[in-house]
N, C-alpha and C positions, 0 to 999 in steps of 0.2 A: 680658596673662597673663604671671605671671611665671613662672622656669623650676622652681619650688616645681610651682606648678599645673599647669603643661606634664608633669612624669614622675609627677603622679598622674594627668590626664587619659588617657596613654600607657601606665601600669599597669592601670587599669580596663577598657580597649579589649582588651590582651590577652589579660587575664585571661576577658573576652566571648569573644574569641576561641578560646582554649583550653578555657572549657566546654562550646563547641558542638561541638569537636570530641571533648571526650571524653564526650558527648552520644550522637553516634551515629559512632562510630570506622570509617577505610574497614574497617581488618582485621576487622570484624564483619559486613560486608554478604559475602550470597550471594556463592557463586562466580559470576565474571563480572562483576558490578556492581561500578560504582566510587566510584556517588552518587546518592544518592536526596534526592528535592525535596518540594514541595508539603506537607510534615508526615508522609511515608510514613516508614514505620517496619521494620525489620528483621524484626520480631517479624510484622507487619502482612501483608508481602510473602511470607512461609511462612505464614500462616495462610492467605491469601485468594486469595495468587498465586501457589499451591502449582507450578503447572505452566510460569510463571518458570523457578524454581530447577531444577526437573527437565530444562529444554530447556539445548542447550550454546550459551552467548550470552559475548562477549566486549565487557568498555569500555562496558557499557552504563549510561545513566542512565534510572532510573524515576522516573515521580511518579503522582500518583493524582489525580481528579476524581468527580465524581455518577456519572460513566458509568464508573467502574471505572480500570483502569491504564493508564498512558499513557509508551510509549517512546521518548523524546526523543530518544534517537542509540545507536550504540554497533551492531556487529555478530552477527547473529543466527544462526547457524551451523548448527541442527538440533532440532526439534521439534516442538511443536504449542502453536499460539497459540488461547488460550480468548477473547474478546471483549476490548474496550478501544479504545484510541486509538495509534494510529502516528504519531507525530509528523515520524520522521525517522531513516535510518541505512541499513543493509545486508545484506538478507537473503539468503542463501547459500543453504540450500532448507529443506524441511520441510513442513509441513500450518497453513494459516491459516483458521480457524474463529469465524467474523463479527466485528464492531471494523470500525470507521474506519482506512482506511491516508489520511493526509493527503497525504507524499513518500516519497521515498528509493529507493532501485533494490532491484528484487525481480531476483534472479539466476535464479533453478530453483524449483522446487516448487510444491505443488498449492495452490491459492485455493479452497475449500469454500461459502464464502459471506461477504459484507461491501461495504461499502461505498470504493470507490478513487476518491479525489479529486485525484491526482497524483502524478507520479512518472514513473518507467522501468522499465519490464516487461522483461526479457533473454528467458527463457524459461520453461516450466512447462503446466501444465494447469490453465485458469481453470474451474470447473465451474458457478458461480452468482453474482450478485449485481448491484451497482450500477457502471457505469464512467463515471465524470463527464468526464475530464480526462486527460491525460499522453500518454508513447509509447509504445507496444507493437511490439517489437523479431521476435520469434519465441514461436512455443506454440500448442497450441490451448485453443481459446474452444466451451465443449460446450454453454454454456447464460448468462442472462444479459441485462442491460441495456446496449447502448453508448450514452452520449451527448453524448460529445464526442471530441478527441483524436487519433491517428494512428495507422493501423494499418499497419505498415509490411513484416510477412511473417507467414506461420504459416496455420493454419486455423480459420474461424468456421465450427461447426460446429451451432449453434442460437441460440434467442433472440430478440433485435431490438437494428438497427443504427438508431436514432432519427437522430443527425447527428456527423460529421465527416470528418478525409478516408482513403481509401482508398489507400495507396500502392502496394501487391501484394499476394500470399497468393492464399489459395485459400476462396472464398466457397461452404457449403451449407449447403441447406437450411433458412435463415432467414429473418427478413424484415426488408427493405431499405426505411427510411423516408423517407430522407434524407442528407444528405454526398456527398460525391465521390470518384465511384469513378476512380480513373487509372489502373491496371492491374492485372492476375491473373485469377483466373478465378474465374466467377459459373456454380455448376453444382448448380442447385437452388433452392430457394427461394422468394422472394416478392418484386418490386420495385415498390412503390408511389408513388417518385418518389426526386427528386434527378439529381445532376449524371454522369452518363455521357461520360469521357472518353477513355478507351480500356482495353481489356481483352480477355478471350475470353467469350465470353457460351455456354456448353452448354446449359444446360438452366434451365428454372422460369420462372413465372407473373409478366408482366408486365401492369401495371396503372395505370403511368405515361402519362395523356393529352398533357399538356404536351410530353414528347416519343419522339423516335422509339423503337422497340426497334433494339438494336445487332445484325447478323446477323453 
């Protein structure tokens, strides 16, 4: 290649370049957002993803899928989340209303219903849904599926604890499937089996043969 073809090769790349961005330009996305993926569109993200732009979210990057929106990074400050997918980032508090959280650390705020496949729970009020995976720091758990993960302080306060471990906190009125309990107190509820390592045991309906009840 000679240097002929080399600065038109060079001119047509930029000019690539420069169209995509005056395509879809950052100073044109929503407040907060800094880049949007997947073919999502400015125009797209106010029509569809009206309640986005209304929540106060900083550095954040969106893209879209089959299932609606999906938050790759970027920190979430204050709002309410209508379904989608959570890829990853930082939320600070506000009301989260069903969608896929995949990672990223949830600080404060209420979880309404959805699916959580990983991540770090700080604090807040879980009230419903699915818990696959991750760690749970402080908060209470009012309703709901656990079935994996660490529960490391706060209160379960209904639902079912299917399996993982139990590190402290305060256990009622649920029922206990499975996992290992190492310490806090079990005051209520339903123990059906799993690993009993030490704790305070008050109150509720034991049902584990395999082994003892803790007095």
């Amino acid at each position: 290649m000679n240097r002929l073809e080399l600065n038109k090769l060079i001119k047509e790349e930029l000019k690539e370049i420069l169209n995509e961005r005056l395509d879809d330009p950052q100073d044109d996305y929503p407040t907060g957002i800094i880049y949007l993926k997947d073919g999502l569109t400015s125009k797209r993200v106010l029509s569809h993803y009206e309640w986005v732009t209304e929540a106060w979210i900083q550095d954040a990057v969106l893209g879209e899928d089959e299932n609606g929106l999906i938050w790759y990074e970027g920190v979430w400050l204050w709002g309410v989340w209508n379904e989608g997918t959570w890829e990853d980032g930082i939320w600070e508090t506000g009301d989260f209303y069903d969608g896929t959280w995949k990672n990223g650390t949830w600080k404060n705020g209420q979880w309404h219903y959805g699916i959580w496949e990983d991540g770090e729970w700080k604090d807040g009020t879980w009230y419903d849904g699915e818990w696959k995976d991750g760690n749970w720091d402080d908060g209470t758990w009012k309703d709901g599926t656990w079935e994996g993960g660490t529960f490391e302080g706060g209160s379960f306060e209904g639902g079912v604890w299917e399996d993982g471990t139990w590190e402290n906190g305060d256990f009622y009125d649920a029922e206990w499937q499975g996992g290992t309990f190492k310490a806090g107190t079990f005051d209520g509820g339903t123990w059906l089996g799993g690993k009993w390592v030490d704790g305070e045991w008050v109150d509720g309906e034991w049902y584990d043969k395999k082994n003892k009840k803790p007095i």
